[in-house]
C-alpha positions, -999 to +999 in steps of 0.1 A: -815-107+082-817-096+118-793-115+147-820-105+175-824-146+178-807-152+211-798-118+223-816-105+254-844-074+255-813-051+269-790-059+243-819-057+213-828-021+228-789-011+229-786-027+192-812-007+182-803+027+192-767+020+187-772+003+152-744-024+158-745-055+182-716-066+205-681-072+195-674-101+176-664-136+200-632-136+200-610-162+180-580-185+189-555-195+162-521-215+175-522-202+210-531-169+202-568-151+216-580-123+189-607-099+194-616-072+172-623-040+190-646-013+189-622+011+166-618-018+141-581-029+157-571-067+170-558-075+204-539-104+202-535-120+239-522-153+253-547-183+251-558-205+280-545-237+257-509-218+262-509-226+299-520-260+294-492-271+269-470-246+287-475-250+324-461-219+343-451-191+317-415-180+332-400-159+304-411-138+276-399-115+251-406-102+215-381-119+189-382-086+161-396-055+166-414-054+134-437-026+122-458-049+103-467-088+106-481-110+084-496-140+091-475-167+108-452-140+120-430-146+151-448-125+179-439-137+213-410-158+224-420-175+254-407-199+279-427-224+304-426-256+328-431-279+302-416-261+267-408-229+251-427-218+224-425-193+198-463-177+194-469-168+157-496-139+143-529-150+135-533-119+110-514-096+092-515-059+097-497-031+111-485-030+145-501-002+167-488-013+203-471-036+218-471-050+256-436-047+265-444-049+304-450-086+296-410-092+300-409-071+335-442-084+351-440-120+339-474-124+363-493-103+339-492-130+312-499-164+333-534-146+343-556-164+314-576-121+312-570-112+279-569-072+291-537-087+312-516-108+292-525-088+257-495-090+237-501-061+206-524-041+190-528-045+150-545-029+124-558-053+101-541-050+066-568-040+040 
């Protein structure tokens, strides 16, 4: 089974020669955007619902500093207009980076651009 359907001549010819199609769309669980990238890793980033039960994100910081999450995990900590929150891991894995500017440059994570307001990296458990 092919998924040429809906994709455009450009993407079919890069498909082709590069023998996978685009990324996967991205998926929002509780708050939290995951994508899978190209090297088989998650970015987990803040979701555009956040800022709408949230308002104006204020304060933010990571409650543990684990190695490894599981699902439901405590990742981010974060405080807004409206509520503070506690933003929980949509997958469990092991942790490869984590955005620590997010407490310093709190401007970074009201910008709803997922390359911006990224919170970790994870390597999905097997």
């Amino acid at each position: 089974m092919n998924d040429y359907g809906s994709k455009s001549l450009w993407e079919r010819i890069k498909q082709i020669f590069t023998g996978h199609s685009e990324s996967p769309t991205p998926q929002v669980k509780d708050g939290i955007l995951y994508s899978k990238q190209s090297d088989g890793t998650y970015l987990l980033s803040i979701d555009r619902s956040v800022f709408e039960q949230l308002g104006q994100i204020t304060f933010a910081d990571f409650p543990t500093d684990q190695a490894e999450v599981v699902v439901d995990d405590d990742l981010l900590d974060i405080e807004g207009d409206k509520s503070v929150e506690t933003l929980k891991s949509p997958i469990a894995g092991k942790v490869i980076k984590r955005n620590f500017d997010l407490g310093q440059d709190i401007d970074k994570l009201n910008q709803a651009d997922p390359q911006k307001n990224w919170i970790m990296v994870i390597e999905p458990a097997n």
